[in-house]
N, CA, C and O atoms as a Maestro MAE file, in Angstrom:
{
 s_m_m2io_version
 :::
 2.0.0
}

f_m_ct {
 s_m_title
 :::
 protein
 m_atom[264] {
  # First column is atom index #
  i_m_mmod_type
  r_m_x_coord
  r_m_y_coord
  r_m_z_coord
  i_m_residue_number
  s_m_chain_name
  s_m_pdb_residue_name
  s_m_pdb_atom_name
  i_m_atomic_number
  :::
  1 25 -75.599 65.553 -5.092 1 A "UNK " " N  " 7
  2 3 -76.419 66.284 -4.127 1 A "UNK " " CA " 6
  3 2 -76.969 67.575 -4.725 1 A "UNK " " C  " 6
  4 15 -76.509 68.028 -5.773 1 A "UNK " " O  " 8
  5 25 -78.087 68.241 -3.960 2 A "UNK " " N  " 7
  6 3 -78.764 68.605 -4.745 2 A "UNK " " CA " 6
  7 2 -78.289 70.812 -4.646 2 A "UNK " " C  " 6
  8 15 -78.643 71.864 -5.179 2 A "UNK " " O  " 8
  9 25 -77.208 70.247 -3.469 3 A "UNK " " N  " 7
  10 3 -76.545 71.751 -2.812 3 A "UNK " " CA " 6
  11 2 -75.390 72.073 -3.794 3 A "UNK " " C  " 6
  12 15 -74.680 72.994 -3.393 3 A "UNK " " O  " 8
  13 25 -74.978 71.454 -5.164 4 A "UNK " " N  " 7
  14 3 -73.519 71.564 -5.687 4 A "UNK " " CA " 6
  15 2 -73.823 72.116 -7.318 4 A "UNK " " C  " 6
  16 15 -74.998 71.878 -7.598 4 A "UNK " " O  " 8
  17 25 -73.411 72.488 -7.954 5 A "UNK " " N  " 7
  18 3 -74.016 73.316 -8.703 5 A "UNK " " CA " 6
  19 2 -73.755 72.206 -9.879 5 A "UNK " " C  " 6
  20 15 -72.944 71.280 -9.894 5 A "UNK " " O  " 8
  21 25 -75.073 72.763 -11.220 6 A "UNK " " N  " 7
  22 3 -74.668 72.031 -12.269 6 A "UNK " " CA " 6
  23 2 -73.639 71.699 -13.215 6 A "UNK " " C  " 6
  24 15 -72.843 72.598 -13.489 6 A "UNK " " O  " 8
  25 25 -73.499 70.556 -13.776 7 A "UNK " " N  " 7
  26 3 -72.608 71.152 -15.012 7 A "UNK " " CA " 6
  27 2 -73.300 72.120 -16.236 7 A "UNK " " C  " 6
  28 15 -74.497 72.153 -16.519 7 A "UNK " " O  " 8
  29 25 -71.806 73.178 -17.114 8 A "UNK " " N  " 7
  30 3 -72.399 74.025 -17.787 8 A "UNK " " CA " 6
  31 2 -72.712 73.392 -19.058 8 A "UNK " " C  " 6
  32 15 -71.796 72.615 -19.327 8 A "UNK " " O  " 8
  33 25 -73.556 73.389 -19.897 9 A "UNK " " N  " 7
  34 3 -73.723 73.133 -21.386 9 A "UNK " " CA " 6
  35 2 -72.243 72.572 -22.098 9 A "UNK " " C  " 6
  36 15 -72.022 71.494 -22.650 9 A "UNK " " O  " 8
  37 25 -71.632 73.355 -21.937 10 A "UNK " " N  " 7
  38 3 -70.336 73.057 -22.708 10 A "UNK " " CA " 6
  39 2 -69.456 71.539 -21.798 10 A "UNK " " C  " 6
  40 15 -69.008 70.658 -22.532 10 A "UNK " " O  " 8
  41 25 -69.303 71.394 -20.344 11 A "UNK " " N  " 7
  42 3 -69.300 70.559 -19.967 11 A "UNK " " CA " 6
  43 2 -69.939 68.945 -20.310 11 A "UNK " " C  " 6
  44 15 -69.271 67.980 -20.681 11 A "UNK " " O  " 8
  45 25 -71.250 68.982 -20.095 12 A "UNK " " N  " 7
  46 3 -72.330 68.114 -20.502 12 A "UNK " " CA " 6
  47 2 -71.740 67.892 -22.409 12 A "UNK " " C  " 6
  48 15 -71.425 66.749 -22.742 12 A "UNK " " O  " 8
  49 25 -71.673 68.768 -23.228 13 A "UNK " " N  " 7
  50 3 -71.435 68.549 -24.512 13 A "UNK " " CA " 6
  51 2 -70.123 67.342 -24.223 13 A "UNK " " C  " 6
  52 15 -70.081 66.112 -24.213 13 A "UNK " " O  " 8
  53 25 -69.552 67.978 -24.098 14 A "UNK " " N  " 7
  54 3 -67.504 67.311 -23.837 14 A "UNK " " CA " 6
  55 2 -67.631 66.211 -23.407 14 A "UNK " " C  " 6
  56 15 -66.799 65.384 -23.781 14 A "UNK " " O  " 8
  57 25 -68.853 65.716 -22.340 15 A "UNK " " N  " 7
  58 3 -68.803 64.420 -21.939 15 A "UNK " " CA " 6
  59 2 -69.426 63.856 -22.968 15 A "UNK " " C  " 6
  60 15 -68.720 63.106 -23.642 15 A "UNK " " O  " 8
  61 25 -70.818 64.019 -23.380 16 A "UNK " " N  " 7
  62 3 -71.438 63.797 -24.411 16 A "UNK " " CA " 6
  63 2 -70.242 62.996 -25.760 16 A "UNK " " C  " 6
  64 15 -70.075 61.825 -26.102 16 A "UNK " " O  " 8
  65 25 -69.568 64.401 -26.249 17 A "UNK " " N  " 7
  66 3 -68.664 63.868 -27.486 17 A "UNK " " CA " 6
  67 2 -68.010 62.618 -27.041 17 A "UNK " " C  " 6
  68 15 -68.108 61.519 -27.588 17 A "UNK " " O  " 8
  69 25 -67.202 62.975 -25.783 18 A "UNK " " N  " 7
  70 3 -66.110 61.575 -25.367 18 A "UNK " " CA " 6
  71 2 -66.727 60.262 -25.566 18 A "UNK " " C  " 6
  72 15 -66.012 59.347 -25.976 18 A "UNK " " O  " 8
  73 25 -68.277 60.006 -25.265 19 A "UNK " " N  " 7
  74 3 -68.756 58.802 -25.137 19 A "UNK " " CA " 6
  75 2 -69.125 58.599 -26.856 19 A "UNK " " C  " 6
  76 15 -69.085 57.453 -27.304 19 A "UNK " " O  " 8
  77 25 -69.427 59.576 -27.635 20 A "UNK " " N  " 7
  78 3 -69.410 58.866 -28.588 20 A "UNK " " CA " 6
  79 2 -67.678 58.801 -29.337 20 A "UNK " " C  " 6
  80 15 -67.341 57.761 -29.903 20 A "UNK " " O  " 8
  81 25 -67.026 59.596 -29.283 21 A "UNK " " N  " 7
  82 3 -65.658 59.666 -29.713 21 A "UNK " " CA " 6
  83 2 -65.079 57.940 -29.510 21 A "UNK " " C  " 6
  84 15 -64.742 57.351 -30.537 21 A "UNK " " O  " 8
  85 25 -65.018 57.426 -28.566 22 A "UNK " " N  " 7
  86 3 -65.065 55.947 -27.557 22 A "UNK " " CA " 6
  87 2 -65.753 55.182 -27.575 22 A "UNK " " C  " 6
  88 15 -65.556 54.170 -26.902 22 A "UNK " " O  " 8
  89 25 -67.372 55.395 -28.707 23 A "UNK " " N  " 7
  90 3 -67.948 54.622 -29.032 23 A "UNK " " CA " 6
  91 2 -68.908 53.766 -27.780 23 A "UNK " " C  " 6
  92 15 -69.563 52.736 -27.622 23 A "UNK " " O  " 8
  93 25 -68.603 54.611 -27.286 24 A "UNK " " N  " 7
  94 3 -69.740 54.376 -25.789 24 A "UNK " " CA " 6
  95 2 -70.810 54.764 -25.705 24 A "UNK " " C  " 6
  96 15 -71.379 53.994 -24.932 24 A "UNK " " O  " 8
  97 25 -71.243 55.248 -25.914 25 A "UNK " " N  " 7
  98 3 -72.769 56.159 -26.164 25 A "UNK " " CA " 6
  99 2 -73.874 54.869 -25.870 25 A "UNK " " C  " 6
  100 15 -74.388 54.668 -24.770 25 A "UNK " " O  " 8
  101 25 -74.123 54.032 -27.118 26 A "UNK " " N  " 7
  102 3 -75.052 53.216 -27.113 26 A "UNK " " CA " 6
  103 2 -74.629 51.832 -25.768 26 A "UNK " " C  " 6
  104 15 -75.454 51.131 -25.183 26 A "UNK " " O  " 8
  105 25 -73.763 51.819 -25.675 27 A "UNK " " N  " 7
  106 3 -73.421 51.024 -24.119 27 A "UNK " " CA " 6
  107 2 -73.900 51.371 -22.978 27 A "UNK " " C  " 6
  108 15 -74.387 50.475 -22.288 27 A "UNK " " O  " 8
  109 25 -73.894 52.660 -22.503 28 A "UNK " " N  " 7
  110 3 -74.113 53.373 -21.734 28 A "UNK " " CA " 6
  111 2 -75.413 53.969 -21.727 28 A "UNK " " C  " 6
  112 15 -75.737 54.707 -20.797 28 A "UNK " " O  " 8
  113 25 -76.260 53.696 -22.763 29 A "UNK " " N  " 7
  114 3 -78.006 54.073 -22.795 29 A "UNK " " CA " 6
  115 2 -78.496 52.766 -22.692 29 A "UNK " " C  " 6
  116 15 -79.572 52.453 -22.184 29 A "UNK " " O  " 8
  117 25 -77.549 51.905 -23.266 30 A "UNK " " N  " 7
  118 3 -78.708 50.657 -22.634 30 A "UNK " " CA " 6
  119 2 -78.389 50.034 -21.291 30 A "UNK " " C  " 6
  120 15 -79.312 49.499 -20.677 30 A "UNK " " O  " 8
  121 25 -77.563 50.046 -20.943 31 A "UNK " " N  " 7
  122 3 -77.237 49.876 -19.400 31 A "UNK " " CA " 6
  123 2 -77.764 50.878 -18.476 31 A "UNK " " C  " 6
  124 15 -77.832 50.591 -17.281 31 A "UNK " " O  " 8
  125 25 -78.172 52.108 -18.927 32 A "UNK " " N  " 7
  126 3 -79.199 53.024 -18.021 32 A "UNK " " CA " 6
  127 2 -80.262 53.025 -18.244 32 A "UNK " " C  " 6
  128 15 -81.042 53.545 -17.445 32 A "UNK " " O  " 8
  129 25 -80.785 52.339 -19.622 33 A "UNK " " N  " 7
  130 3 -82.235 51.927 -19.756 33 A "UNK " " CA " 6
  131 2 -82.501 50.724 -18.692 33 A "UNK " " C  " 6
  132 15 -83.467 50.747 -17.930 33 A "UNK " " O  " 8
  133 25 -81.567 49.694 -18.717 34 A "UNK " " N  " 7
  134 3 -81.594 48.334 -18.732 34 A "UNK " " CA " 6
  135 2 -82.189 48.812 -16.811 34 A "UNK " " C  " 6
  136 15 -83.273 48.369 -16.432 34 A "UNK " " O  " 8
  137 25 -81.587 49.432 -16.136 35 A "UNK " " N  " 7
  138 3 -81.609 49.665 -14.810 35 A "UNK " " CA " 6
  139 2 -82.419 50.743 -14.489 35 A "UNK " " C  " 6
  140 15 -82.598 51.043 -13.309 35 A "UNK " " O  " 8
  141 25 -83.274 51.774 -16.003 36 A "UNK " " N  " 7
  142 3 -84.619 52.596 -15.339 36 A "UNK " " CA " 6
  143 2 -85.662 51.363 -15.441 36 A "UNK " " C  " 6
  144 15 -86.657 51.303 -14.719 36 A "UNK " " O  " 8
  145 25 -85.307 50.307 -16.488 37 A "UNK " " N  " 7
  146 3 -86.668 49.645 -16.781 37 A "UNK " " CA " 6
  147 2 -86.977 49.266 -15.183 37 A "UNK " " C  " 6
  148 15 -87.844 49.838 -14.522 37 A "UNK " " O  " 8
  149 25 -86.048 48.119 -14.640 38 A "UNK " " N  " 7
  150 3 -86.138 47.694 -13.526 38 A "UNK " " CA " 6
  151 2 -87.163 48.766 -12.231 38 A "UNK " " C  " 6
  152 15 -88.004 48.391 -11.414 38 A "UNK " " O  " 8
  153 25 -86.863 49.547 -12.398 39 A "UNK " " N  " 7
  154 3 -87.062 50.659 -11.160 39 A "UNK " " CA " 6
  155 2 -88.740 51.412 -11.223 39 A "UNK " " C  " 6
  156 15 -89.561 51.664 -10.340 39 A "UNK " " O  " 8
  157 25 -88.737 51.617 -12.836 40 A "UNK " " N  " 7
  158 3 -89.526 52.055 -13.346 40 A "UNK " " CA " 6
  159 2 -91.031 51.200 -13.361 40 A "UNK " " C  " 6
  160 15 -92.118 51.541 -12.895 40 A "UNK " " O  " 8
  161 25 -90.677 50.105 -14.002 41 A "UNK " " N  " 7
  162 3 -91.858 48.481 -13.210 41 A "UNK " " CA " 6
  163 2 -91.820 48.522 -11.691 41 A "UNK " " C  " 6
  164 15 -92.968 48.506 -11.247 41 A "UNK " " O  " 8
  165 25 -91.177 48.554 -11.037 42 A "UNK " " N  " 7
  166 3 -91.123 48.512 -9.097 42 A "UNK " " CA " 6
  167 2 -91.391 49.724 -9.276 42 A "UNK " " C  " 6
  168 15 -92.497 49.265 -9.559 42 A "UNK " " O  " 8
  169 25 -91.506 50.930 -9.411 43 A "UNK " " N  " 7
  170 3 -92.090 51.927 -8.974 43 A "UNK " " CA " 6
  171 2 -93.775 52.072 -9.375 43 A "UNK " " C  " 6
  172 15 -94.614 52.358 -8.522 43 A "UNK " " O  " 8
  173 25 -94.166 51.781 -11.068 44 A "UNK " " N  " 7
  174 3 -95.375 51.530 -11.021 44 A "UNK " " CA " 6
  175 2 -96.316 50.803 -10.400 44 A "UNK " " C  " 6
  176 15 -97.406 51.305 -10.125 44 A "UNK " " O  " 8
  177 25 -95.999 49.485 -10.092 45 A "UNK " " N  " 7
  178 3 -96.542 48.749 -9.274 45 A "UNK " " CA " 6
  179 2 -97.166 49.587 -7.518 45 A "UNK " " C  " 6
  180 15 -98.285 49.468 -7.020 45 A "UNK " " O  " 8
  181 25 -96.213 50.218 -7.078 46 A "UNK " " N  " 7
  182 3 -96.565 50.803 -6.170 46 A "UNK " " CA " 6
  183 2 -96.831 52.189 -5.971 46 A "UNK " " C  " 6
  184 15 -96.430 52.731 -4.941 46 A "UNK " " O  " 8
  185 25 -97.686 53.054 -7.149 47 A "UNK " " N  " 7
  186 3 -98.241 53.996 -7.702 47 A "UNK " " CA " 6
  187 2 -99.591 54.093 -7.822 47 A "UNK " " C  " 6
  188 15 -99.897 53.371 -8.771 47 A "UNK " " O  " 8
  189 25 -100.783 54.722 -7.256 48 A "UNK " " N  " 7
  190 3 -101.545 54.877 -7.590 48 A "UNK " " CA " 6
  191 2 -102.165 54.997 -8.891 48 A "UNK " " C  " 6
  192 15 -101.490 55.889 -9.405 48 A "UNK " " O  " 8
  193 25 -102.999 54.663 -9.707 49 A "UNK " " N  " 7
  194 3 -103.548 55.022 -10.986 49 A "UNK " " CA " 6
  195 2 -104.578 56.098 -10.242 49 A "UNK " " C  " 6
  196 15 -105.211 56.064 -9.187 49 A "UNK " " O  " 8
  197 25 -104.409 57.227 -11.489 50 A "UNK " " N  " 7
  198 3 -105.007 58.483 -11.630 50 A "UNK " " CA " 6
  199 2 -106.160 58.171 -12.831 50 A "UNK " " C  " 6
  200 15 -106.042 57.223 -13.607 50 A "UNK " " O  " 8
  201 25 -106.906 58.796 -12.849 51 A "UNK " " N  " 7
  202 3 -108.425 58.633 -13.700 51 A "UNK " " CA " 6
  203 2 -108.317 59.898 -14.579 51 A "UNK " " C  " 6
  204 15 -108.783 60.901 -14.039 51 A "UNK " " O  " 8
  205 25 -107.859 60.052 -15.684 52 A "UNK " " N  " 7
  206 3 -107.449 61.356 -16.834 52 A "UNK " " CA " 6
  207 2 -108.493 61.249 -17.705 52 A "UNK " " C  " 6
  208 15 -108.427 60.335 -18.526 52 A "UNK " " O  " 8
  209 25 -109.530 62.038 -17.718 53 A "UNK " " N  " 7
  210 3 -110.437 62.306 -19.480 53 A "UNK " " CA " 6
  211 2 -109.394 62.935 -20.448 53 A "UNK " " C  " 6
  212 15 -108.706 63.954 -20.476 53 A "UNK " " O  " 8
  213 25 -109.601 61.863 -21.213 54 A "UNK " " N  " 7
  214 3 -108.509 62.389 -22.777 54 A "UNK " " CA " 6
  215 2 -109.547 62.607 -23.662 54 A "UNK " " C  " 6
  216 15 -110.710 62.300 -23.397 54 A "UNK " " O  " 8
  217 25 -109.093 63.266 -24.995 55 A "UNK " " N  " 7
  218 3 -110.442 62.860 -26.017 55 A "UNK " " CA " 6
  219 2 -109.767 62.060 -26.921 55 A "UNK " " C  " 6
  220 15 -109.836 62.492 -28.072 55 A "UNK " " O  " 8
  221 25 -109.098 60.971 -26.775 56 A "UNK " " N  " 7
  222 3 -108.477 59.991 -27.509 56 A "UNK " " CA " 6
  223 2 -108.002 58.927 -26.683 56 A "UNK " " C  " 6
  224 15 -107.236 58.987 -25.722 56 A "UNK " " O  " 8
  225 25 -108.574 57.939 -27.203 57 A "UNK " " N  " 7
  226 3 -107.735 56.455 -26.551 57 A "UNK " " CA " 6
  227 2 -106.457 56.581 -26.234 57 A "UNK " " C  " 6
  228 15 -105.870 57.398 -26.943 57 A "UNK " " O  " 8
  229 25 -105.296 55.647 -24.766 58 A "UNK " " N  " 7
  230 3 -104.216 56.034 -25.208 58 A "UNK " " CA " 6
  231 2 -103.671 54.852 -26.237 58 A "UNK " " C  " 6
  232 15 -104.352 53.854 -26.476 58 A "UNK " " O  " 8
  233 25 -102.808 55.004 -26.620 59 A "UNK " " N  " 7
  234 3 -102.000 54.491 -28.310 59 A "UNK " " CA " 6
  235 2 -100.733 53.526 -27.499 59 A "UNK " " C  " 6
  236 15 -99.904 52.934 -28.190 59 A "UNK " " O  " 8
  237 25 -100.700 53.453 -26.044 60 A "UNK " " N  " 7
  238 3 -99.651 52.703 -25.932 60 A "UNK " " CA " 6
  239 2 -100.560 51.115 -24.839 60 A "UNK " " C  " 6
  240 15 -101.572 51.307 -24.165 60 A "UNK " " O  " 8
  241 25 -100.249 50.500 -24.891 61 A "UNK " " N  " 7
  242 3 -100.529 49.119 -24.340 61 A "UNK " " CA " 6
  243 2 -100.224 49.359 -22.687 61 A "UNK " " C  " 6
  244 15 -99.224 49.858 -22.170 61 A "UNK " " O  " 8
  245 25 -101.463 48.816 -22.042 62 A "UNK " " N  " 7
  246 3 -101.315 49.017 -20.457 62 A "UNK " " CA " 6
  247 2 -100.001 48.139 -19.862 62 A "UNK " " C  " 6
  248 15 -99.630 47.070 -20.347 62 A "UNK " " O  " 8
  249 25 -99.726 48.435 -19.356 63 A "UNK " " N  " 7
  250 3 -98.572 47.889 -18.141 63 A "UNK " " CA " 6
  251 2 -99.052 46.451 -17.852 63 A "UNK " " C  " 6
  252 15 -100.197 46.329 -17.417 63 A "UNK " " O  " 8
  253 25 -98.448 45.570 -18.009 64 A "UNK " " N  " 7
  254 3 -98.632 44.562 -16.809 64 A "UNK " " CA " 6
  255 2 -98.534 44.372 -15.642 64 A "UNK " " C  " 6
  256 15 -97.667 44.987 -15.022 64 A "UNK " " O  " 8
  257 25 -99.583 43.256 -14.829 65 A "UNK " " N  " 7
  258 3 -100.168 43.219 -13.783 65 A "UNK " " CA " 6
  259 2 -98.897 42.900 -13.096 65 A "UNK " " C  " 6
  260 15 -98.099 42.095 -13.575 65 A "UNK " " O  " 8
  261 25 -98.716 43.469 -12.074 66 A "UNK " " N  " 7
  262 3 -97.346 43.557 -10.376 66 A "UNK " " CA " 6
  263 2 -97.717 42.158 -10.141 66 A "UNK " " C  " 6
  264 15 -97.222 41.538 -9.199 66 A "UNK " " O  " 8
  :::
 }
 m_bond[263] {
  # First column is bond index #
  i_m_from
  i_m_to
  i_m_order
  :::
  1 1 2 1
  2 2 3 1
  3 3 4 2
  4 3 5 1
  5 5 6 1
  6 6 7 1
  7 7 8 2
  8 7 9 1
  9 9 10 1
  10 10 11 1
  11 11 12 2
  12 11 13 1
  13 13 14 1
  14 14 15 1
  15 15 16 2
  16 15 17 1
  17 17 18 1
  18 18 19 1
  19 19 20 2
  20 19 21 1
  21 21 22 1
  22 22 23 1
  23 23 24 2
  24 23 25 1
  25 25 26 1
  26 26 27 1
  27 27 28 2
  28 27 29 1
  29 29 30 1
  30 30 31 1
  31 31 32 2
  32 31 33 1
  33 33 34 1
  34 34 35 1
  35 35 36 2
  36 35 37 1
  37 37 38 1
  38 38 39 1
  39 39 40 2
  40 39 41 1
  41 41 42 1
  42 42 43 1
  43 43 44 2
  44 43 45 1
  45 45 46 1
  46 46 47 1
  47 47 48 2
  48 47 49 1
  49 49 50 1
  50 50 51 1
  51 51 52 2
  52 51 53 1
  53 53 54 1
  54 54 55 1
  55 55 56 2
  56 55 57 1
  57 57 58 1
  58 58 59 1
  59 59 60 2
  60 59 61 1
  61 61 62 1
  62 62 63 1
  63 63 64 2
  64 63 65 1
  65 65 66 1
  66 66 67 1
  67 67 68 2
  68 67 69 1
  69 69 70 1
  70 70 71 1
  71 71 72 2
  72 71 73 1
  73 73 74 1
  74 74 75 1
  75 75 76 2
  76 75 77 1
  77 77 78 1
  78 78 79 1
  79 79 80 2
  80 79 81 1
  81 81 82 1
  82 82 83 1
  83 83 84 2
  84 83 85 1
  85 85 86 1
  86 86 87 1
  87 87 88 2
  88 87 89 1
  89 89 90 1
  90 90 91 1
  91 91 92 2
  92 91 93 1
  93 93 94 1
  94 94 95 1
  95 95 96 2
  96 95 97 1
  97 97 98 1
  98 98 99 1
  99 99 100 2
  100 99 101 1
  101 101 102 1
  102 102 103 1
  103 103 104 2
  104 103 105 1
  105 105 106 1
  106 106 107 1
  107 107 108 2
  108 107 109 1
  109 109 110 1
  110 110 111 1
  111 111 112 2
  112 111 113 1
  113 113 114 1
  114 114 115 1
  115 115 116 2
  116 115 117 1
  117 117 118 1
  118 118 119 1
  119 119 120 2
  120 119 121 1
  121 121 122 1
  122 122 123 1
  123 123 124 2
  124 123 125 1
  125 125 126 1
  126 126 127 1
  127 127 128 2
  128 127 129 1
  129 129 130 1
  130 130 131 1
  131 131 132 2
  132 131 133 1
  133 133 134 1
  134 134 135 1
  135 135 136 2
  136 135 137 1
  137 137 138 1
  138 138 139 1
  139 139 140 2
  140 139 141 1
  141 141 142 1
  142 142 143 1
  143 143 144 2
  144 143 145 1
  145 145 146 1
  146 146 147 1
  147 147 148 2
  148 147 149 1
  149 149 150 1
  150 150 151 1
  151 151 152 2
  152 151 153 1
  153 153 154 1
  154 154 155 1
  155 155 156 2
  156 155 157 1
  157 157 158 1
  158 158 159 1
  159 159 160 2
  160 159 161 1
  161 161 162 1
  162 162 163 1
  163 163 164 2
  164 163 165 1
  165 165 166 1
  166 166 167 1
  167 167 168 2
  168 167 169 1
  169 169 170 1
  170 170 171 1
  171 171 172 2
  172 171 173 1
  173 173 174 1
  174 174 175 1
  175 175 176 2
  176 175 177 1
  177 177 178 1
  178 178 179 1
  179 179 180 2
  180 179 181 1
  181 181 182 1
  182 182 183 1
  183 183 184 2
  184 183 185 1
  185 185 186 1
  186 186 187 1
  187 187 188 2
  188 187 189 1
  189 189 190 1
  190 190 191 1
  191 191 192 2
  192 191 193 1
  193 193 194 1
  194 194 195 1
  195 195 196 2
  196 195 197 1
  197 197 198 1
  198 198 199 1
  199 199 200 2
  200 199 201 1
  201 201 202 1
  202 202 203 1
  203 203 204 2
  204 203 205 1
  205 205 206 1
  206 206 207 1
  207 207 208 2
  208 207 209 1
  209 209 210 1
  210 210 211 1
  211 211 212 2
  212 211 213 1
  213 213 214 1
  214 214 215 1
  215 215 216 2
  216 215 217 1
  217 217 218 1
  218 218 219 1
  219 219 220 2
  220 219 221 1
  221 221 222 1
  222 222 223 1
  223 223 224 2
  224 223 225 1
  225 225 226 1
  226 226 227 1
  227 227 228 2
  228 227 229 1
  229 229 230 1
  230 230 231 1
  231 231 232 2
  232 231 233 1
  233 233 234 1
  234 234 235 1
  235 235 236 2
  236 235 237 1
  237 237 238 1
  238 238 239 1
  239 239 240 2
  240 239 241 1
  241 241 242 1
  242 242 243 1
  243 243 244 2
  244 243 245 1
  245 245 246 1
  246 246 247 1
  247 247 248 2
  248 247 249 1
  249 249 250 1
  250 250 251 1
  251 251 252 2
  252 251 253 1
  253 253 254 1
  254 254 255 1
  255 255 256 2
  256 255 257 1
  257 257 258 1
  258 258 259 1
  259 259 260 2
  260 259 261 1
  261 261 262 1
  262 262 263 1
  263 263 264 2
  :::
 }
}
């Protein structure tokens, strides 16, 4: 919730080390990738496209069609 205060730097580090100490690290980024991808496709789909002048093409491949 958004009323409880953060963790401090040094906190966040300590968890940080443990997951790699335990060799968890890369388990735990792809299982939170694996479940933004999901969310991240269902959320674009129901997102407006915005119209941006760049002065460069963009460099990444459009989304597929919902």
């Amino acid at each position: 919730p958004l009323d409880q205060k953060t963790p401090d730097h040094m906190s966040i580090w300590r968890f940080r080390q443990r997951l790699v100490d335990l060799g968890l690290q890369d388990q735990l980024l792809a299982e939170l990738n694996r479940q933004l991808d999901g969310r991240v496709r269902t959320l674009s789909c129901h997102l407006p496209l915005a119209h941006v002048d760049a002065a460069s093409p963009p460099v990444s491949a459009p989304l597929a069609d919902c």
